[in-house]
C-alpha positions as CSV (number, residue, x, y, z in Angstrom):
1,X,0.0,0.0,0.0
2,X,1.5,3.5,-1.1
3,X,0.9,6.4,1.3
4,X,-2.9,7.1,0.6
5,X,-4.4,9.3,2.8
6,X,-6.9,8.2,5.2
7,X,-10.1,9.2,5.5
8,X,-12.1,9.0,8.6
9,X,-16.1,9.5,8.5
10,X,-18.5,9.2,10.5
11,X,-21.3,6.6,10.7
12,X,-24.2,7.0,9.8
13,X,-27.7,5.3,9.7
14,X,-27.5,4.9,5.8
15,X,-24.1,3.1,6.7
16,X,-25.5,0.4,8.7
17,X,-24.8,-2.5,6.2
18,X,-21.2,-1.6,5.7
19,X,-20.7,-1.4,9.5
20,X,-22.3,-4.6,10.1
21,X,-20.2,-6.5,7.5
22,X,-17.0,-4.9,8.8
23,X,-17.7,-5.4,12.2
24,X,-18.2,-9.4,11.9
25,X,-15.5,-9.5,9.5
26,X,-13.0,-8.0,12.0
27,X,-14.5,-9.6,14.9
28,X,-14.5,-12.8,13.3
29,X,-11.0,-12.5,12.0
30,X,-9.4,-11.5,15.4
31,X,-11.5,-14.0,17.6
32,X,-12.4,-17.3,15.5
33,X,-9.3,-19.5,16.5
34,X,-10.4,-19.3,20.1
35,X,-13.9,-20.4,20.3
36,X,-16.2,-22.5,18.3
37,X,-18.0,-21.6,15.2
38,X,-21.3,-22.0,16.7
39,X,-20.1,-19.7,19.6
40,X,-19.1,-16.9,16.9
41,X,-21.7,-17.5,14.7
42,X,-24.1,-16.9,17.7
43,X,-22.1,-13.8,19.4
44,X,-22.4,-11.8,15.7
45,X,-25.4,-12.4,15.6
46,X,-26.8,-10.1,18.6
47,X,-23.3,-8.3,18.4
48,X,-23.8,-7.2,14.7
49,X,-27.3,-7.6,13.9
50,X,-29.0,-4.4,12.1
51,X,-31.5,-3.4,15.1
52,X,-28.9,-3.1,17.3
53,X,-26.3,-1.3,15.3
54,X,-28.9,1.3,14.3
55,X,-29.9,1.8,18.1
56,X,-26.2,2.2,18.7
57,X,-25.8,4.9,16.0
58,X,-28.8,7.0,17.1
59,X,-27.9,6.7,20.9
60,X,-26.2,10.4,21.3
61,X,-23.7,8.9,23.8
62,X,-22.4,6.6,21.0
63,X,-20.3,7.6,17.7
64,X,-19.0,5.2,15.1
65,X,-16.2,6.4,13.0
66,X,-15.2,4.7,9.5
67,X,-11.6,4.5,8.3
68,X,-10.8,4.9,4.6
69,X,-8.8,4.6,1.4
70,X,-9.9,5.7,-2.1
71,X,-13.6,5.1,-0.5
72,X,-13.0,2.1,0.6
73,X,-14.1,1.4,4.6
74,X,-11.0,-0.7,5.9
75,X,-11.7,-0.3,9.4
76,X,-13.9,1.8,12.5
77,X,-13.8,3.2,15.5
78,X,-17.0,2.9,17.9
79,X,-17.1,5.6,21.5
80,X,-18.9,6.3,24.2
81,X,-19.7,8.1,27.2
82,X,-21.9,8.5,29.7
83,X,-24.1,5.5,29.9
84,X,-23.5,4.3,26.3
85,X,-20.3,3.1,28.4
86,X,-20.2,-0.9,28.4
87,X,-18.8,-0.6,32.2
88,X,-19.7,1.8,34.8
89,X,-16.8,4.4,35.1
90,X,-17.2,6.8,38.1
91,X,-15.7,9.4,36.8
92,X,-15.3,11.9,33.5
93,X,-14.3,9.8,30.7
94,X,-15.2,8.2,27.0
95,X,-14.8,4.7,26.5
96,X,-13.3,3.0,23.1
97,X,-15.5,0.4,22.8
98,X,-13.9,-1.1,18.9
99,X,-10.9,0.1,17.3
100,X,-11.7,-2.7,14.2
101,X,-9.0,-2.8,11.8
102,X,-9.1,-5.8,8.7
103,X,-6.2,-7.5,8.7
104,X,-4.6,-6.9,5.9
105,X,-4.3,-3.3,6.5
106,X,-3.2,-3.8,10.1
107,X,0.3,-2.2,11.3
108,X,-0.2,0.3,8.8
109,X,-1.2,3.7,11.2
110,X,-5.0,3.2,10.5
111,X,-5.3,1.9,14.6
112,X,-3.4,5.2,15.1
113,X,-5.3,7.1,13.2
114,X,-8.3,6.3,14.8
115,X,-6.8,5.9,18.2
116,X,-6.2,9.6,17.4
117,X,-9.8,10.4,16.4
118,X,-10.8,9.2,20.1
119,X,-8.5,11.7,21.6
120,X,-9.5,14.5,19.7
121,X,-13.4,13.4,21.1
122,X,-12.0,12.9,24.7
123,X,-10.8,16.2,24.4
124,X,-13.9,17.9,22.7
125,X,-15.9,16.5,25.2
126,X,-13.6,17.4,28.1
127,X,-13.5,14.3,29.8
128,X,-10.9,13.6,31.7
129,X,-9.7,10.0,30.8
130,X,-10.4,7.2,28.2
131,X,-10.8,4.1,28.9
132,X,-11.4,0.5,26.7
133,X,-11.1,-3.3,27.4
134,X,-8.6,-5.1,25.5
135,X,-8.5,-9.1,25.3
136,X,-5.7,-10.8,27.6
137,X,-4.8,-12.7,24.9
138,X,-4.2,-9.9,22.4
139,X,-0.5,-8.7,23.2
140,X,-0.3,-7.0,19.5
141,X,-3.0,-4.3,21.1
142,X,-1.8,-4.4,24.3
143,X,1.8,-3.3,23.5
144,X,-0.2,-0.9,20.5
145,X,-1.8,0.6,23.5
146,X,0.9,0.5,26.2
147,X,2.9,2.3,22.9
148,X,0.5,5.2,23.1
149,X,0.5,5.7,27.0
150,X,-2.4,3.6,28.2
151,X,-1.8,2.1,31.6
152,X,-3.1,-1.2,33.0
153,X,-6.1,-0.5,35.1
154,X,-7.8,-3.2,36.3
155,X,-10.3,-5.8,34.4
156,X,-13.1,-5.4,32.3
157,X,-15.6,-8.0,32.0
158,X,-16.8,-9.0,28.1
159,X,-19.1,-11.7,27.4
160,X,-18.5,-14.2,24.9
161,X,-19.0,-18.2,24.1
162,X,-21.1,-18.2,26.7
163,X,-19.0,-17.0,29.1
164,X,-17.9,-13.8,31.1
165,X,-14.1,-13.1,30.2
166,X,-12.1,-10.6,32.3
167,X,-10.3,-8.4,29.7
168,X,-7.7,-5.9,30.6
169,X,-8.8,-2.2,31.0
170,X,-6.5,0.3,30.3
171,X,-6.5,4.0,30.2
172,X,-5.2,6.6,29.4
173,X,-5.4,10.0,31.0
174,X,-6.6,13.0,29.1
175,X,-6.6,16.2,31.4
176,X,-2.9,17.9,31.9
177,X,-1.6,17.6,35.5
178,X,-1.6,21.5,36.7
């Protein structure tokens, strides 16, 4: 891939389809080897079905951001705050929910550049922290993340395969020390 420049977008109900085929493509891509079909094939289904993506895209605590090149969507972002927020946070801050990248343009600055985007909204909203869930057994994010000055915080717990897995929540602090 030459140096195209990369457009971000935001989502929007008319985009539905496109997000709902991305986001079981990447999901799919990143989880498969570690569950069953049936188990992934059941979890896209509620995850990624069109109801539920266009509730998510109206809710104003939620944003969806495409990534992409020469029009083509190659990977989103999806954000929230306030209850939109998949865990209870006490405090200030905007959660990353999906930073969904396909694979073949992985480790090529779209995570980045969408990592980026989130900041920029962090700061627009004037939160004070962001905060996301990242799978344990993911170290590829978790070093992408530890790269761009998220610390460990705790767990987080996801749902999947029929079970409750603890991920690892990690933030990243967005107001200046004064």
């Amino acid at each position: 891939m030459k140096n195209k420049a990369i457009q971000i977008t935001k989502v929007t109900i008319n985009d539905v389809k496109i997000l709902q085929k991305i986001g079981k493509e990447t999901f799919s891509a990143t989880y498969s080897l570690n569950t069953t079909s049936k188990e992934m094939a059941d979890y896209l289904e509620i995850a990624f079905v069109e109801q539920k993506l266009v509730a998510e895209i109206k809710n104003p605590n939620s944003e969806f951001y495409f990534a992409k090149i020469n029009q083509k969507v190659i990977a989103y972002l999806k954000v929230n705050i306030g209850d939109a927020q998949t865990d209870f946070q006490p405090e200030n801050s905007l959660e990353i929910e999906r930073i969904y990248v396909l694979k073949e343009f992985q480790g090529k600055k779209i995570g980045l550049a969408l990592l980026n985007k989130a900041i920029d909204l962090a700061k627009e909203k004037n939160t004070d922290y962001i905060w996301l869930g990242v799978w344990k057994k993911n170290p590829m994010a978790i070093q992408f993340y530890k790269k761009h000055n998220f610390v460990e915080a705790g767990t987080h717990p996801f749902v999947f395969g029929g079970m409750t897995h603890n991920d690892l929540l990690m933030k990243l602090n967005i107001k200046s020390e004064d």
